[in-house]
LOROTI-233809 format. One record per atom (N, C-alpha, C): atom name; x, y, z. Coordinates in nm, 3 decimals. Example, Ala and Ser with C-alpha at 12.3 -4.5 7.8 and 13.67 -1.06 7.14 Angstrom:
// residues 2
torvo at->N | xx->1.319 | yy->-0.569 | zz->0.780;
torvo at->CA | xx->1.230 | yy->-0.450 | zz->0.780;
torvo at->C | xx->1.320 | yy->-0.330 | zz->0.780;
torvo at->N | xx->1.285 | yy->-0.225 | zz->0.708;
torvo at->CA | xx->1.367 | yy->-0.106 | zz->0.714;
torvo at->C | xx->1.290 | yy->0.003 | zz->0.787;
// end
This chain:
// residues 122
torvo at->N | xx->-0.207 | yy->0.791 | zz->1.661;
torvo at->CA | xx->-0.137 | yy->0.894 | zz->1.588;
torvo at->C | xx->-0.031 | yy->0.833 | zz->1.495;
torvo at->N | xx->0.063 | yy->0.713 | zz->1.522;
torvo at->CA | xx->0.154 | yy->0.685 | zz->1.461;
torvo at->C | xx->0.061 | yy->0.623 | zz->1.361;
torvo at->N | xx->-0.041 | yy->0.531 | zz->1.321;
torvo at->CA | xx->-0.126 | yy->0.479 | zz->1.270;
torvo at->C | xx->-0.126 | yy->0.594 | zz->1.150;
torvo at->N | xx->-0.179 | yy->0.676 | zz->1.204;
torvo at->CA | xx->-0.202 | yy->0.795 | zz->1.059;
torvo at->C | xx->-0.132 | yy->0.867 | zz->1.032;
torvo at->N | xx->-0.021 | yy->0.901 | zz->1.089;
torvo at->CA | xx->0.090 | yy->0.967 | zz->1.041;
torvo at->C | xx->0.198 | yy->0.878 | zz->0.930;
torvo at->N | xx->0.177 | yy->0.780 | zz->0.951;
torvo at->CA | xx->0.228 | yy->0.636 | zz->0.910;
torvo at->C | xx->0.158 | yy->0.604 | zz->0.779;
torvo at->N | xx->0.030 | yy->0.586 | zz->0.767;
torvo at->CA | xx->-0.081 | yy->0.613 | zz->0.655;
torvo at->C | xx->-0.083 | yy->0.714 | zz->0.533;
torvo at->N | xx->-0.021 | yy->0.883 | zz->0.600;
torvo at->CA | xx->-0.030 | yy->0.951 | zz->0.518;
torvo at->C | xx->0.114 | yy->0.984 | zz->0.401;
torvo at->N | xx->0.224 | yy->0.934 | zz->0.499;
torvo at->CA | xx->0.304 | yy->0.924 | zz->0.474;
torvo at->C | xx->0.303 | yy->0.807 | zz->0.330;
torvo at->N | xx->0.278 | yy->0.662 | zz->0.364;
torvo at->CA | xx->0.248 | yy->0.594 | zz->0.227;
torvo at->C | xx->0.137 | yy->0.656 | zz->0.135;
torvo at->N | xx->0.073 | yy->0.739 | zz->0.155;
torvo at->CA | xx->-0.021 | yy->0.786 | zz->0.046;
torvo at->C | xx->0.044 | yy->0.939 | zz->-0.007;
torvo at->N | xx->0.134 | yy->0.963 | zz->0.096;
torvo at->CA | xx->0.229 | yy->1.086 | zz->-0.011;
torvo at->C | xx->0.315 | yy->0.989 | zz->-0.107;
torvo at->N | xx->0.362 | yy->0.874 | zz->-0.086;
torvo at->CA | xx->0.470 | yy->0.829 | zz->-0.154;
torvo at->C | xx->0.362 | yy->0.767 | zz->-0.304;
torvo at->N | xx->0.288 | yy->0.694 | zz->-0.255;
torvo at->CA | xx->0.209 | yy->0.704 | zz->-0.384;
torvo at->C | xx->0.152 | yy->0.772 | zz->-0.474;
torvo at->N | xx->0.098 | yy->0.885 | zz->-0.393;
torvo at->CA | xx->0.050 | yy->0.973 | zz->-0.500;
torvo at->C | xx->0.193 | yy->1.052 | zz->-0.584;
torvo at->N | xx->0.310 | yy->1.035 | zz->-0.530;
torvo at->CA | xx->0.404 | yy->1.094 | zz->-0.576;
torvo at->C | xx->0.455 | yy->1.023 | zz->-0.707;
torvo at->N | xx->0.412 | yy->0.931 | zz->-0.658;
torvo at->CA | xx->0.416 | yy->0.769 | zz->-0.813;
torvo at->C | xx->0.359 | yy->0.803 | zz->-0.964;
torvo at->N | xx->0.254 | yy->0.856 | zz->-0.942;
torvo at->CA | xx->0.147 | yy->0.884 | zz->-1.010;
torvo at->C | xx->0.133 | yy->1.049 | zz->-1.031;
torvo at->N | xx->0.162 | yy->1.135 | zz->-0.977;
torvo at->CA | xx->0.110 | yy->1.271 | zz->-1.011;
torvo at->C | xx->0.250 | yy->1.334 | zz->-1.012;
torvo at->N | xx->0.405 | yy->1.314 | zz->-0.946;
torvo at->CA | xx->0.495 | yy->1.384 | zz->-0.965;
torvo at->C | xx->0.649 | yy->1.311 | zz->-1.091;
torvo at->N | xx->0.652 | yy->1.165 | zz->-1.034;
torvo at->CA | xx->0.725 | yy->1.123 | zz->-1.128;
torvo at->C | xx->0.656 | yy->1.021 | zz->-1.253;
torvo at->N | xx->0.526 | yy->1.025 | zz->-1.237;
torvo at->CA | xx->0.417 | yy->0.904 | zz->-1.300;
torvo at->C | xx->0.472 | yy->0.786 | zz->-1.275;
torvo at->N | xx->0.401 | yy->0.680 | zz->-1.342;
torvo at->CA | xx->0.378 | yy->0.553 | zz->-1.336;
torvo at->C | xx->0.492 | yy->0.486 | zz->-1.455;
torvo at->N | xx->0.522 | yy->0.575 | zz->-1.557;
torvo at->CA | xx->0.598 | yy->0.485 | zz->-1.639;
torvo at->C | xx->0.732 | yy->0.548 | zz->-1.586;
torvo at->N | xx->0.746 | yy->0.658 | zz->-1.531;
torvo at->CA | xx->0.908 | yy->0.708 | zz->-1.475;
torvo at->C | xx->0.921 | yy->0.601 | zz->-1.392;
torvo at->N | xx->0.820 | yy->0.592 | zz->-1.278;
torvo at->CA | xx->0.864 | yy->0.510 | zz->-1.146;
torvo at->C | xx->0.909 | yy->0.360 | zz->-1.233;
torvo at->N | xx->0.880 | yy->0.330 | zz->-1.310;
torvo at->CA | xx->0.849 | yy->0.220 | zz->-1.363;
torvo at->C | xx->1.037 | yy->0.198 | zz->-1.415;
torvo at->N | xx->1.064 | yy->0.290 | zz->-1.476;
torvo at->CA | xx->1.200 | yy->0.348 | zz->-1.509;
torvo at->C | xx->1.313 | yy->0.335 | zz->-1.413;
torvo at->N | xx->1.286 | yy->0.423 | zz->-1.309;
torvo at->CA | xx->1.318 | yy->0.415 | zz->-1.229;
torvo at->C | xx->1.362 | yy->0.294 | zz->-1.153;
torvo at->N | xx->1.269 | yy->0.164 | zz->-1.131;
torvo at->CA | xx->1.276 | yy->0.065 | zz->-1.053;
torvo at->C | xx->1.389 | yy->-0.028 | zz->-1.150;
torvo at->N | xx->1.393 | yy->-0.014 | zz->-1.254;
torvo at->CA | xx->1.434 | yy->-0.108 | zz->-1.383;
torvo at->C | xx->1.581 | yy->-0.001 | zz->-1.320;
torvo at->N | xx->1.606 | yy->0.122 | zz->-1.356;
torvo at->CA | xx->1.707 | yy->0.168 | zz->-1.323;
torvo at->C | xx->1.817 | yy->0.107 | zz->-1.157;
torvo at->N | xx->1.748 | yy->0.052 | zz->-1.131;
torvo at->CA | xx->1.769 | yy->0.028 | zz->-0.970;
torvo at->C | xx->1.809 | yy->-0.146 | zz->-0.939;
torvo at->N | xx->1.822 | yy->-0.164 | zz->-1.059;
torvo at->CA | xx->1.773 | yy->-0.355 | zz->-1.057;
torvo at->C | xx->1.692 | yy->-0.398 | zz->-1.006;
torvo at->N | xx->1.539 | yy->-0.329 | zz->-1.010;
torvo at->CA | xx->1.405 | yy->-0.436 | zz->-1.016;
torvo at->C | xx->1.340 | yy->-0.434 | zz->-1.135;
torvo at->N | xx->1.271 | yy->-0.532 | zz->-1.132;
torvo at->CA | xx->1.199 | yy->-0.548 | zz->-1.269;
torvo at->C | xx->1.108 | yy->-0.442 | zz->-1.294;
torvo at->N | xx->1.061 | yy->-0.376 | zz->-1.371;
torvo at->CA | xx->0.993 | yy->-0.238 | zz->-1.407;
torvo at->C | xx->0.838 | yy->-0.237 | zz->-1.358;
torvo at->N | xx->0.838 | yy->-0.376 | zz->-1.400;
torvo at->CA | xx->0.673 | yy->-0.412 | zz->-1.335;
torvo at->C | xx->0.636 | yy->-0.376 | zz->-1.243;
torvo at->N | xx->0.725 | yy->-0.405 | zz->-1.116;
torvo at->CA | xx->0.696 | yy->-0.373 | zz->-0.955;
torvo at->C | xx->0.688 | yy->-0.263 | zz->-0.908;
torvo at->N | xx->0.709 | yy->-0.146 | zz->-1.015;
torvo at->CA | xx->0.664 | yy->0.010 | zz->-0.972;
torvo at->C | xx->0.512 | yy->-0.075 | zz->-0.954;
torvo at->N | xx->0.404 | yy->-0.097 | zz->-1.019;
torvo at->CA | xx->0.277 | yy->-0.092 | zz->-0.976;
torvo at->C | xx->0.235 | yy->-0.184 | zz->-0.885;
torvo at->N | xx->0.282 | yy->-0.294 | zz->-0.827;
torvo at->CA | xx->0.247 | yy->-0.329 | zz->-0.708;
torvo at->C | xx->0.310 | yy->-0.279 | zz->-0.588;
torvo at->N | xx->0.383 | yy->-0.199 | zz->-0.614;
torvo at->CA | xx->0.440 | yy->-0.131 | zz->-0.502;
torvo at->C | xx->0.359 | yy->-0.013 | zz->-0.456;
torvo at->N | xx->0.309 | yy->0.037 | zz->-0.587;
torvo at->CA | xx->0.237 | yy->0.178 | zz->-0.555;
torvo at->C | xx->0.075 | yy->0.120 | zz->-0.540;
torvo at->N | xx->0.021 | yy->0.011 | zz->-0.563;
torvo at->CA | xx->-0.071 | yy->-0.028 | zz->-0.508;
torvo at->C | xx->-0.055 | yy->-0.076 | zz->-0.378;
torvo at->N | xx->0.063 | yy->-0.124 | zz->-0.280;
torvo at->CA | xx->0.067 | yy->-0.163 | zz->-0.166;
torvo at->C | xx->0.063 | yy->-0.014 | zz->-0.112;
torvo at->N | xx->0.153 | yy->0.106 | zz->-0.108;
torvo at->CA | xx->0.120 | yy->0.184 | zz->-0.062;
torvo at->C | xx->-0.010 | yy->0.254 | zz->-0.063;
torvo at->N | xx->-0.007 | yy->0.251 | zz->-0.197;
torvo at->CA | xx->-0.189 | yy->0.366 | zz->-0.144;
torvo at->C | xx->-0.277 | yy->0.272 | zz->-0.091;
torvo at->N | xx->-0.300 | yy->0.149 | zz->-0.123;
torvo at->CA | xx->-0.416 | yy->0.022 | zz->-0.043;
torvo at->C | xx->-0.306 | yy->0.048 | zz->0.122;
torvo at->N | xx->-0.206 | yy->0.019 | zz->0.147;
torvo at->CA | xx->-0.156 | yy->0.059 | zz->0.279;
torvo at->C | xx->-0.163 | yy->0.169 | zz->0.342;
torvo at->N | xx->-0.139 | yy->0.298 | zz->0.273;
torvo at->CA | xx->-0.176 | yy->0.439 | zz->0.332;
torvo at->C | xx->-0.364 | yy->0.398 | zz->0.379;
torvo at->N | xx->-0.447 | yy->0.376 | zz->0.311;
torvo at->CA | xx->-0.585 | yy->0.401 | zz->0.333;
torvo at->C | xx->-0.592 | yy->0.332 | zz->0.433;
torvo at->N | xx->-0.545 | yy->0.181 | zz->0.452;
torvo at->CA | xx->-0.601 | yy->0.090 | zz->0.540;
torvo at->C | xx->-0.531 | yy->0.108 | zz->0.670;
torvo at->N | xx->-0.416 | yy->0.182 | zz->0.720;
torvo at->CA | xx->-0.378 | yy->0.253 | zz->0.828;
torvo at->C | xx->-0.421 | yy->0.389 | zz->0.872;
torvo at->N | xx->-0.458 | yy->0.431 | zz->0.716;
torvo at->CA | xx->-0.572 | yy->0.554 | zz->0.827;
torvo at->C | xx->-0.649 | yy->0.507 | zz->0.873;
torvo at->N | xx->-0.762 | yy->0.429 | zz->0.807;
torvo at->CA | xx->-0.876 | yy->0.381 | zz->0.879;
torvo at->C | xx->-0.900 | yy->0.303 | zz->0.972;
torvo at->N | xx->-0.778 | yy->0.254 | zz->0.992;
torvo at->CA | xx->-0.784 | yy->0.150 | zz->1.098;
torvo at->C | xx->-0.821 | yy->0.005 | zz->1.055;
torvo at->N | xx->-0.840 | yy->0.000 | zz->0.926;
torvo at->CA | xx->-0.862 | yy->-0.179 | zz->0.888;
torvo at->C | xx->-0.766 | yy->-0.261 | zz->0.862;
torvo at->N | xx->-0.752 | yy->-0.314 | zz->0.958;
torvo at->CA | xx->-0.603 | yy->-0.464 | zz->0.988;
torvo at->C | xx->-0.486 | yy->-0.357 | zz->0.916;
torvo at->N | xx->-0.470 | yy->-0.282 | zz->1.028;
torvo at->CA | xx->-0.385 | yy->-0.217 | zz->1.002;
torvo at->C | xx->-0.250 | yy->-0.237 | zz->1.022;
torvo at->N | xx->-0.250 | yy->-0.376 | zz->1.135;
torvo at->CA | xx->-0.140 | yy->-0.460 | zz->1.159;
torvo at->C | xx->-0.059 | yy->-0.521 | zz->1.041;
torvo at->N | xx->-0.136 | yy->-0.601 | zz->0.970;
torvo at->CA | xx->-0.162 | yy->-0.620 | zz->0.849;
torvo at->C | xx->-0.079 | yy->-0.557 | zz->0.751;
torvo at->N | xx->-0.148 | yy->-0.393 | zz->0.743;
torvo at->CA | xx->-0.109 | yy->-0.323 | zz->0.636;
torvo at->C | xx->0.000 | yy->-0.303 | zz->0.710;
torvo at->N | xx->0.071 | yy->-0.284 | zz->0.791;
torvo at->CA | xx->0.215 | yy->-0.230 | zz->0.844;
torvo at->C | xx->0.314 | yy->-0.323 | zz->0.796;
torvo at->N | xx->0.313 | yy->-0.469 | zz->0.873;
torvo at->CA | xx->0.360 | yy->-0.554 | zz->0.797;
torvo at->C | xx->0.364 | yy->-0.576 | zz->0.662;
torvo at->N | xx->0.284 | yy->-0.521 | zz->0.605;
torvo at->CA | xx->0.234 | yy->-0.560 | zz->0.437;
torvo at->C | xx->0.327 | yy->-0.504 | zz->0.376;
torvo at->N | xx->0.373 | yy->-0.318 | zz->0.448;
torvo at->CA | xx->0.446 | yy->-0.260 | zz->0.400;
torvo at->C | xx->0.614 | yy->-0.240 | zz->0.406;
torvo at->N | xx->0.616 | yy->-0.339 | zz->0.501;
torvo at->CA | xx->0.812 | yy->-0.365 | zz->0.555;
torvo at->C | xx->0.874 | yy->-0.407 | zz->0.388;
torvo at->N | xx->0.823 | yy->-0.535 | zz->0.373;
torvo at->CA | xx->0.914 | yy->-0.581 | zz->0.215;
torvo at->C | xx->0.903 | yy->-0.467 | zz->0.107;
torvo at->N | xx->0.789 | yy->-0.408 | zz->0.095;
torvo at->CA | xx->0.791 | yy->-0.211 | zz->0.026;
torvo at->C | xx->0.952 | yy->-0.140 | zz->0.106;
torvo at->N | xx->0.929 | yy->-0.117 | zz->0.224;
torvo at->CA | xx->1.076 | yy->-0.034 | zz->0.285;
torvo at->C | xx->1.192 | yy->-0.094 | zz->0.273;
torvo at->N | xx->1.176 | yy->-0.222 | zz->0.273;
torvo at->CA | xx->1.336 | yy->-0.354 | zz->0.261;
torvo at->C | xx->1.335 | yy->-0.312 | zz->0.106;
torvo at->N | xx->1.298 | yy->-0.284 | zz->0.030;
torvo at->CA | xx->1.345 | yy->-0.249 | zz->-0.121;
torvo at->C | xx->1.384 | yy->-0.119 | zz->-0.144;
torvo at->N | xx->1.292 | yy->-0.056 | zz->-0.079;
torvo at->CA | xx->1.369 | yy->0.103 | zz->-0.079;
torvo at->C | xx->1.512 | yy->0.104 | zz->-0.011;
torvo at->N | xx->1.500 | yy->0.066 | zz->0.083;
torvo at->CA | xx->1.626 | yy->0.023 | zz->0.191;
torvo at->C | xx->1.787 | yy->0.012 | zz->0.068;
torvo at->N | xx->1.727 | yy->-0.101 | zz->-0.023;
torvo at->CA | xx->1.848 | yy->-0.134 | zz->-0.060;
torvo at->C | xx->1.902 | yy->-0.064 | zz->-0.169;
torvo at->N | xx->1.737 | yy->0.059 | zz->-0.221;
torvo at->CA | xx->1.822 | yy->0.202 | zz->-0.306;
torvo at->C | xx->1.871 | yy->0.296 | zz->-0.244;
torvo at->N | xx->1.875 | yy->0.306 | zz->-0.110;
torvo at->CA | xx->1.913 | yy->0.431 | zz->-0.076;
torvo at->C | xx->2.021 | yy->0.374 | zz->-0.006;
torvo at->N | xx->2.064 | yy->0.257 | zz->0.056;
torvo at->CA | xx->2.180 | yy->0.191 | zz->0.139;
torvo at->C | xx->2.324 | yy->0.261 | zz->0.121;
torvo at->N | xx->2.329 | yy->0.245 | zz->-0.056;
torvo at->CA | xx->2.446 | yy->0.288 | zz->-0.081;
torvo at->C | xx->2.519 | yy->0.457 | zz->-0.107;
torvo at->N | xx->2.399 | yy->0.515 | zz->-0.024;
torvo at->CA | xx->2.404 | yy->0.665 | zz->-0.030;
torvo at->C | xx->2.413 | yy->0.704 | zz->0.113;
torvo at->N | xx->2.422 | yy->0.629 | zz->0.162;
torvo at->CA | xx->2.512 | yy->0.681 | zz->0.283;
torvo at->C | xx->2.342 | yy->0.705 | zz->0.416;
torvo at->N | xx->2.430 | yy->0.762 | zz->0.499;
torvo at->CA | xx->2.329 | yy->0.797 | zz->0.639;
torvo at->C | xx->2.205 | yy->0.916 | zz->0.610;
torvo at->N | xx->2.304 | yy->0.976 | zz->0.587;
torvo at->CA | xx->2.156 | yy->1.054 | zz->0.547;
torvo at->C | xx->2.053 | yy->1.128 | zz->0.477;
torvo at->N | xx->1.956 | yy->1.151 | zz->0.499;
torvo at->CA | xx->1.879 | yy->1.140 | zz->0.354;
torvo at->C | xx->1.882 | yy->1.260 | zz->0.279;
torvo at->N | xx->1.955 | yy->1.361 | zz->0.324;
torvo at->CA | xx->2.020 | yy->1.477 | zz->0.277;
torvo at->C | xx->2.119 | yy->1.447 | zz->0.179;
torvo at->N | xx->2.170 | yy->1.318 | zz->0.174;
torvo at->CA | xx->2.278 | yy->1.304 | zz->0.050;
torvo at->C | xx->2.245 | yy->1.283 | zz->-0.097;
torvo at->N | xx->2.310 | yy->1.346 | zz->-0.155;
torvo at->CA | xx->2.260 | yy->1.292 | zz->-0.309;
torvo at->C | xx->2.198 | yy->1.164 | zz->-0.316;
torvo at->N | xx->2.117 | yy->1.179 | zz->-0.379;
torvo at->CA | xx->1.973 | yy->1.064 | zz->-0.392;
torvo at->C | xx->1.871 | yy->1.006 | zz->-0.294;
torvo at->N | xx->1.929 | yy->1.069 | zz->-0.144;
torvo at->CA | xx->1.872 | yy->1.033 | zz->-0.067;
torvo at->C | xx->1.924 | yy->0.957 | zz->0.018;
torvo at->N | xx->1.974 | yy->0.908 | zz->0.157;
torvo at->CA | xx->2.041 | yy->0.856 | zz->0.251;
torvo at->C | xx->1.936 | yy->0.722 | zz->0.278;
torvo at->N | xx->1.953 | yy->0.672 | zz->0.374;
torvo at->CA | xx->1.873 | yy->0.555 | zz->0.404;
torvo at->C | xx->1.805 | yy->0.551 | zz->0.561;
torvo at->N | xx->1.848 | yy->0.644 | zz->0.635;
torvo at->CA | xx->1.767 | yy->0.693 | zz->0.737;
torvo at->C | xx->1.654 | yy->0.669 | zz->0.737;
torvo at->N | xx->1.591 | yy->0.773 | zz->0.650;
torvo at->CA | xx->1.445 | yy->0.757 | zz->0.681;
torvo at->C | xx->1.385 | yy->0.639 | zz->0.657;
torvo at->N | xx->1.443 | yy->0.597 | zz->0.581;
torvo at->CA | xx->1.367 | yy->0.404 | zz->0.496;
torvo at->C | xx->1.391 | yy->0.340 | zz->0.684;
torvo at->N | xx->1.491 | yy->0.343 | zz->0.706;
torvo at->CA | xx->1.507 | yy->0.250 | zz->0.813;
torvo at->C | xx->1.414 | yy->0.271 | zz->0.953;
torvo at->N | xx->1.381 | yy->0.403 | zz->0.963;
torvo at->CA | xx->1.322 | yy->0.495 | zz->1.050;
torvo at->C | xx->1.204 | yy->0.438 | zz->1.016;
torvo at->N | xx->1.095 | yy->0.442 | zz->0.887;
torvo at->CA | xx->0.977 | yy->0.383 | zz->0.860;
torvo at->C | xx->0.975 | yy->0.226 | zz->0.901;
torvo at->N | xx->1.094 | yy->0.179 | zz->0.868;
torvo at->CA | xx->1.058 | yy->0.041 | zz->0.876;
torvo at->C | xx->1.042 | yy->-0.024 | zz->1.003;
torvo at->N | xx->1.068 | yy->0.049 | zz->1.098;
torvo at->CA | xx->1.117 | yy->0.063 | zz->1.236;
torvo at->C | xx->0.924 | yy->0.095 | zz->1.288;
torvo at->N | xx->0.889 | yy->0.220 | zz->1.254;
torvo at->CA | xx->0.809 | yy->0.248 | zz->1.300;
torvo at->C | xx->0.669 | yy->0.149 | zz->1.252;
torvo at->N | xx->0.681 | yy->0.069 | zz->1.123;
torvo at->CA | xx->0.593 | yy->-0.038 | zz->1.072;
torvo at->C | xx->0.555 | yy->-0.111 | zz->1.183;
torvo at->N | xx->0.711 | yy->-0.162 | zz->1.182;
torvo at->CA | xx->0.740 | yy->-0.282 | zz->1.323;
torvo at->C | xx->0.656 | yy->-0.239 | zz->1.462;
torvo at->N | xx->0.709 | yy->-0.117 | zz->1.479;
torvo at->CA | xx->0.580 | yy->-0.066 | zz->1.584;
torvo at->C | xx->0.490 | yy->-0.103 | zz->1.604;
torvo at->N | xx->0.407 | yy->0.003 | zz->1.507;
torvo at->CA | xx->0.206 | yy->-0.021 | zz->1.480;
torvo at->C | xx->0.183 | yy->-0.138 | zz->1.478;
torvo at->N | xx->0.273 | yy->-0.251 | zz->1.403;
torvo at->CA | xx->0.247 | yy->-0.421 | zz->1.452;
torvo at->C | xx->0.251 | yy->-0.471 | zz->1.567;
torvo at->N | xx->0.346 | yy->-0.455 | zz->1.599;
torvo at->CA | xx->0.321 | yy->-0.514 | zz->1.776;
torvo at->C | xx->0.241 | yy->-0.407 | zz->1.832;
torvo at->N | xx->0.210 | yy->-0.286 | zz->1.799;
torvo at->CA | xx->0.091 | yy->-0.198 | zz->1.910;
torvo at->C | xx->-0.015 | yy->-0.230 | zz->1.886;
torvo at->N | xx->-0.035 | yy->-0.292 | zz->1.759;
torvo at->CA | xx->-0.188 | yy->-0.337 | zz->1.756;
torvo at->C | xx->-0.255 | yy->-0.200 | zz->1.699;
torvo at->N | xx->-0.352 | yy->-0.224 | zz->1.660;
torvo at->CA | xx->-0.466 | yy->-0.128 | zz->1.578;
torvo at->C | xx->-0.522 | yy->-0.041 | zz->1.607;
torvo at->N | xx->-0.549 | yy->-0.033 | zz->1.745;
torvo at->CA | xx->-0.564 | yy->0.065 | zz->1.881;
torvo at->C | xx->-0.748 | yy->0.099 | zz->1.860;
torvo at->N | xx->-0.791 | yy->0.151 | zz->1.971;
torvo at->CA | xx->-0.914 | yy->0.148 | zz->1.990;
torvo at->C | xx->-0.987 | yy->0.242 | zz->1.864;
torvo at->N | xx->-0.958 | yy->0.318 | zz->1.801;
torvo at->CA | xx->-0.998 | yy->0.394 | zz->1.723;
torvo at->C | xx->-1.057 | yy->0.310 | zz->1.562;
torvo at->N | xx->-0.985 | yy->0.204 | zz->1.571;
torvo at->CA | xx->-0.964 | yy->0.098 | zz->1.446;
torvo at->C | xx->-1.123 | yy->0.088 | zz->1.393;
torvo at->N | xx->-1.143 | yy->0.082 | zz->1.262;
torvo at->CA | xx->-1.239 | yy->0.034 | zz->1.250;
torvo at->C | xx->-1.283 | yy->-0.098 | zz->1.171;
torvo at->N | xx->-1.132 | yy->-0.154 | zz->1.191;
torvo at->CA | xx->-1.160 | yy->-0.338 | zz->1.182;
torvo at->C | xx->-1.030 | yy->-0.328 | zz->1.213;
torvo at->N | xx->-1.027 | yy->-0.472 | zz->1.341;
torvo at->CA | xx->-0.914 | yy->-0.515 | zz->1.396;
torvo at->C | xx->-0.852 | yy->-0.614 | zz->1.348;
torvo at->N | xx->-0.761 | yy->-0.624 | zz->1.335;
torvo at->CA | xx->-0.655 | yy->-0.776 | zz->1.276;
torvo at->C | xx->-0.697 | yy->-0.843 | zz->1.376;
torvo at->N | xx->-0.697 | yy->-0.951 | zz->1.313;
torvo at->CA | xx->-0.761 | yy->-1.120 | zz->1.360;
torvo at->C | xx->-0.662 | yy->-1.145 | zz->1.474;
torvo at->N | xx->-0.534 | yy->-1.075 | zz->1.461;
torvo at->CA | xx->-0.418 | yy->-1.144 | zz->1.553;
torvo at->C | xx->-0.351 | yy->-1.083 | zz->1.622;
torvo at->N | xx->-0.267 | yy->-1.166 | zz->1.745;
torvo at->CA | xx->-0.232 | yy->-1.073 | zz->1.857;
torvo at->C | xx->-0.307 | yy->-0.976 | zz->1.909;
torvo at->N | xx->-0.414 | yy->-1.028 | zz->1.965;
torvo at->CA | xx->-0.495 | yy->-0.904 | zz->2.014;
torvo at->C | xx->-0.447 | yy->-0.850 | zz->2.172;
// end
């Protein structure tokens, strides 16, 4: 359950990339934030390639981990807005809460449902 709740969650944040603020806002956005503008699109390709590959269960260990340095960047836009994510622009709770729960699904492993297991820590 955390596997796909975890999954859908990065594939709301991507599709939100693309269909609510697009690709050249997010892009804006990241440049607004001190990252380079570029990394809106590998970011929103780690999430939606990460949302899919934790629903399905393929090295989903993998994709969890894959997606911590994604939340350690969000982390450090929302840091300065305080606890919670109710505050103007958004608090940092929840970033920390995901990154938390990443860490999880990694050490829980892929679970029997998986339909390809990470090579490691089995």
């Amino acid at each position: 359950m955390l596997r796909v709740a975890l999954g859908l969650v990065f594939l709301a944040h991507a599709y939100a990339k693309v269909a609510v603020f697009t690709l050249p806002g997010t892009v804006a956005f990241f440049a607004d934030h001190g990252f380079p503008g570029w990394t809106a699109y590998p970011v929103f390709v780690a999430e939606l390639a990460g949302g899919v590959a934790l629903i399905a269960g393929a090295y989903a260990r993998w994709a969890a981990i894959g997606l911590v340095p994604v939340m350690l960047g969000a982390l450090t836009v929302h840091w300065p807005n305080g606890w919670s994510f109710t505050a103007p622009d958004g608090g940092w709770e929840y970033v920390a809460f995901l990154i938390v729960m990443l860490l999880v699904q990694a050490l829980a492993g892929d679970d029997a449902f998986a339909l390809r297991r990470s090579p490691w820590l089995r």
